[in-house]
C-alpha positions, 0 to 999 in steps of 0.5 A, spaced: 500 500 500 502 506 497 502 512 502 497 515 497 492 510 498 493 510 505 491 517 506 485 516 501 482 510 507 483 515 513 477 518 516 474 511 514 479 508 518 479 514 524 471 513 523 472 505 525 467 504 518 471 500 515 472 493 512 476 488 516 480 486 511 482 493 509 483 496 516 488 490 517 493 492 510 493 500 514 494 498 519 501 494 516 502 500 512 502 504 519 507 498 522 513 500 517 512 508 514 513 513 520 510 518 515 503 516 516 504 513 523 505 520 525 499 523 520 495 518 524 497 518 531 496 527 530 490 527 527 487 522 533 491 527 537 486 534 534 480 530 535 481 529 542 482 535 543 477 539 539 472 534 543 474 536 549 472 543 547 475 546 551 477 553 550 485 555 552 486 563 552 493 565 548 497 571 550 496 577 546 504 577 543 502 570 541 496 572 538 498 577 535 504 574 532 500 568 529 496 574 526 502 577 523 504 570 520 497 569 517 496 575 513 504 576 510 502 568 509 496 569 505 498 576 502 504 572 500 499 566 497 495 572 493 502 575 490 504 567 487 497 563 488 502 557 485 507 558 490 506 555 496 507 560 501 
């Protein structure tokens, strides 16, 4: 199984609605690639987070510096919309 692949089955895998046949090659993959060790192991990681719904206050420096980042990322994006930012 191709990483490509991997990430197409994702959400079904996270969801648990997937078949058994297909849950057991993901779960292969993820004994031997890091990479989508670590995509699944985060993203397992914001959903317990965002359902705990809790909401954490930020310093204002730090709000304002993540404010900063985001606007000079999304003027840089409308300048080259082809080139990542």
């Amino acid at each position: 199984m191709k990483c490509s692949q991997f990430l197409q089955e994702l959400t079904d895998y996270l969801d648990g609605v997937i078949d058994d046949k297909t849950r057991a090659e993901l779960e292969d993959h993820l004994h031997w690639c890091r990479n989508c060790y670590v995509v699944v192991s985060t993203t397992k990681q914001t959903i317990e987070i965002y359902r705990d719904s809790k909401l954490y206050e930020i310093p204002d420096d730090l709000r304002s510096r993540l404010h900063s980042a985001i606007m000079s990322k999304c003027a840089a994006h409308k300048k080259n919309p082809e080139k990542k930012a």
